[in-house]
Each structure stands twice: as structure tokens, then as C-alpha cells.
C-alpha positions as CSV (number, residue, x, y, z in Angstrom):
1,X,-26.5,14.7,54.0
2,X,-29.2,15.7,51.4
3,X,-27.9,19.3,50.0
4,X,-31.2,20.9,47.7
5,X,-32.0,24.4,46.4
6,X,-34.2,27.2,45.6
7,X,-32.7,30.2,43.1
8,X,-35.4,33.2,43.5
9,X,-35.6,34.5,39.5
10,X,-34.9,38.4,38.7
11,X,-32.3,38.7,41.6
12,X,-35.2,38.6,44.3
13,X,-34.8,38.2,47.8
14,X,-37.2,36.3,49.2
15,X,-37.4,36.4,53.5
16,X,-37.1,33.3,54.9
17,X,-41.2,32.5,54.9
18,X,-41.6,32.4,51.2
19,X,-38.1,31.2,50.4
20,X,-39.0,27.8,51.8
21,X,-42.6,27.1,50.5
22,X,-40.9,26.8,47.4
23,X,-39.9,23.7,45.1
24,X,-36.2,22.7,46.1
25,X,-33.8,20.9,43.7
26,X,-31.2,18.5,44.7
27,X,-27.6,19.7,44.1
28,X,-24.1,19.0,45.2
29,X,-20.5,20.0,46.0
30,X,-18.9,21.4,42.9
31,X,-22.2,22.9,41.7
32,X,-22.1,26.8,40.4
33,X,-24.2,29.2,41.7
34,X,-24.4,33.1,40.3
35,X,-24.9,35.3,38.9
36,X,-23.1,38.3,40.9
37,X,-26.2,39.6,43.4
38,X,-28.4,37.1,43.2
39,X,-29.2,34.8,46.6
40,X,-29.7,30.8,46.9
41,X,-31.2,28.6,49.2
42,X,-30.7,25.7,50.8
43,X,-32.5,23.0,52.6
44,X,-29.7,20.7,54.2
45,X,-30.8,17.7,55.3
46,X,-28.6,15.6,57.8
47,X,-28.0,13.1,59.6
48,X,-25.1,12.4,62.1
49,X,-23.8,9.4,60.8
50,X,-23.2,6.5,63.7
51,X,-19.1,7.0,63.6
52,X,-19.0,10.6,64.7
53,X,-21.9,10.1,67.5
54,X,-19.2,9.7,70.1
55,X,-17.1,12.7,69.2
56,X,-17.5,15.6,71.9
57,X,-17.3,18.3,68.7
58,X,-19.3,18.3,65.7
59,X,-19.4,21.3,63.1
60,X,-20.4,21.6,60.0
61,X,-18.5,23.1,57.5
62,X,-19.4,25.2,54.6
63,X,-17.4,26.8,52.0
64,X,-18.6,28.4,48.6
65,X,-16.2,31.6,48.6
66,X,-19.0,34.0,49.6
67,X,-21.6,35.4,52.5
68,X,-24.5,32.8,53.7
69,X,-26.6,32.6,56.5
70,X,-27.6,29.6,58.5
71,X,-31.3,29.5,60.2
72,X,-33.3,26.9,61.9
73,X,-35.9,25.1,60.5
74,X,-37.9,27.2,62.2
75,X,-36.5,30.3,60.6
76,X,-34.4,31.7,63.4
77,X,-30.7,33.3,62.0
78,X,-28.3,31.6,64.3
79,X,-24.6,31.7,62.2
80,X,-23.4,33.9,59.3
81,X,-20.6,32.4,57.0
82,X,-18.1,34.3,55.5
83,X,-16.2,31.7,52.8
84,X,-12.6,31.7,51.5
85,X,-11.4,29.6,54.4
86,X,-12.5,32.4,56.8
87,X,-15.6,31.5,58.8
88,X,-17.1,28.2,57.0
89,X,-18.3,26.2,60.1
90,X,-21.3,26.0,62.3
91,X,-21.3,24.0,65.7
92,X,-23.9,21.4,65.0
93,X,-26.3,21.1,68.6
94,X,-25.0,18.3,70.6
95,X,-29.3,16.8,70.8
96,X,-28.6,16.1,66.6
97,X,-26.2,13.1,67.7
98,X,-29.5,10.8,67.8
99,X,-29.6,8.9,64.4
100,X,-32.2,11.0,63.2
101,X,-32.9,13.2,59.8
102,X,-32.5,16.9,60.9
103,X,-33.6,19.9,58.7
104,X,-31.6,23.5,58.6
105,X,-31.3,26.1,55.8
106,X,-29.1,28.5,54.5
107,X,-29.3,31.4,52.5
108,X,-26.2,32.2,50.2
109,X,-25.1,35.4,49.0
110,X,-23.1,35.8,45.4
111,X,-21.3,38.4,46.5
112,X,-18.1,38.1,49.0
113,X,-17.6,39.9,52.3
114,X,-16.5,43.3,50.6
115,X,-18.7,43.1,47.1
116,X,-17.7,41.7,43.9
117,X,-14.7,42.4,42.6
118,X,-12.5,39.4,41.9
119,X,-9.0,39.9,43.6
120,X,-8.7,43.9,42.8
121,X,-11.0,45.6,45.2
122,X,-10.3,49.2,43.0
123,X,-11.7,47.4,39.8
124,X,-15.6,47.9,39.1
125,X,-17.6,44.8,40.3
126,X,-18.4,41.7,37.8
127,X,-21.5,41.3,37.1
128,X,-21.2,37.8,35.7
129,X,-19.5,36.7,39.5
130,X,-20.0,32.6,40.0
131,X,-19.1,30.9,43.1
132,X,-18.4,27.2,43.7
133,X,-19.8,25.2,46.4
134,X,-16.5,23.9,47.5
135,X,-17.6,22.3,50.6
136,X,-20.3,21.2,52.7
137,X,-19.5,18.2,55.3
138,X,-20.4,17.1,59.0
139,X,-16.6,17.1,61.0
140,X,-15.3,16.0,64.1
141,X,-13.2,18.3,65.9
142,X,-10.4,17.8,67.9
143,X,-10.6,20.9,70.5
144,X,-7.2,19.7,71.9
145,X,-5.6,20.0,68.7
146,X,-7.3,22.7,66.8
147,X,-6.5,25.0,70.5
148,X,-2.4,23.8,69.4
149,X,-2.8,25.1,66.0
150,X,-4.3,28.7,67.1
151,X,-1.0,28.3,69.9
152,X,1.5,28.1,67.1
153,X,-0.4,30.6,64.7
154,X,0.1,32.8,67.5
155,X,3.3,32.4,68.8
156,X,4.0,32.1,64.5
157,X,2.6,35.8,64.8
158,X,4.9,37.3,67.8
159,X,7.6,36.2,66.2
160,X,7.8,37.4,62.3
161,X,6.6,41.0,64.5
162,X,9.1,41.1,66.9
């Protein structure tokens, strides 16, 4: 996978059309992005690599701790992300399984689903708010299994309420 990006200057949000026609810089996992406001975006580049061809379920998963967007190369919006462990994955189309390089984008947010305030909502937002690209991989999913986990989260639920 081949992660680069474009930060618009003075808080600007570019739409989509302009946002890719510019220069994109390679970056990575672990990499800061901020400040509080401001939007990133990024060209992912993938391809699915020959051991997870075979698997019935790919996603992939995405996790910097705030909002983004996912559109097609083409520009169309097809998943939004919501970070913190929430909603960080995107079912990847089943026609990508073919050994070849395929482009996506996503725009990312520094801001988290309910503004910017750190862990006390009541508190003014920060201004100076950085966010961690804490994850971006290609995963194969067991259906079987991950439909188990939601059965005990469930049944977990019921009984700590009844």
C-alpha cells in the first residue's frame, strides 16, 4: 500500500476536483496530522497482496481518531469514517482481488465526531488538536467469527441490563 498526502494551507477546503490535482507527499502510519480544523488528503494506493486473494472478505481499515471520507478515484463519496475504534473500515470491491495497483482517496477531518474538545465535551475546543494516523491496513475478515463476537457483545449486553 502506498499512503501519500495533500494538506490544503490556511485551513482551506478544497472539493474533491482541486484537492487531487495537487502535489501529494508520501507519508505513513504514526504520522501527525493537525492542526484542530484543518482537512488532509489522501491518495492510497493498493494492491491486494497474493495471500489474501482467496479470502471471501476484504476491508480496509483506517483509524486516525477523527472524521474522513472515502471516495473513488473517480470522486464519488462511498464511506464516511468515524475513528476511535468506532467505524474505521471500508469493504474493499471484491473486482480489486486481481494483482493489480488500485487508486482511492480520502479526505480527513481534524476534528472528532462531536468537535474538538479532548475528553471533556463542556471544555472550549483546542485549537492546537493533532491526530495520529494509527492505522491503515488491507484485512481479511472472518464473517463467521466477527458474527460470534457481535453474538456475545450482545448476549454481554442483555445480561449486565437485566
Amino acid at each position: 500500500m502506498k499512503l501519500s498526502v495533500y494538506s490544503p494551507p490556511n485551513l482551506e477546503r478544497p472539493p474533491f476536483e482541486d484537492a487531487i490535482r495537487n502535489e501529494f507527499e508520501p507519508t505513513s502510519v504514526g504520522t501527525l496530522f493537525g492542526p484542530s480544523w484543518s482537512t488532509h488528503w489522501f491518495q492510497i494506493v493498493l494492491t491486494v497482496p497474493e495471500a489474501l486473494r482467496h479470502k471471501d472478505h476484504l476491508e480496509f481499515h483506517w483509524d486516525a481518531n477523527n472524521e474522513g471520507l472515502i471516495y473513488t478515484e473517480d470522486g464519488l463519496p462511498v464511506q464516511g469514517l468515524t475513528g476511535s475504534g468506532e467505524r474505521t473500515n471500508w469493504i474493499l470491491p471484491r473486482t480489486w482481488k486481481d494483482g493489480l495497483e488500485h487508486t482511492f482517496y480520502l479526505e480527513m477531518a481534524c476534528n472528532g465526531m462531536f468537535g474538538n474538545a479532548d475528553s471533556d465535551t463542556i471544555q472550549p475546543p483546542d485549537p492546537a488538536r493533532y491526530f495520529k494516523l494509527r492505522l491503515a491496513e488491507i484485512v481479511a475478515v472472518n464473517l463467521e467469527a466477527r458474527a460470534l463476537q457481535m453474538d456475545f457483545w450482545i448476549i454481554g449486553g442483555m445480561c449486565s441490563s437485566l
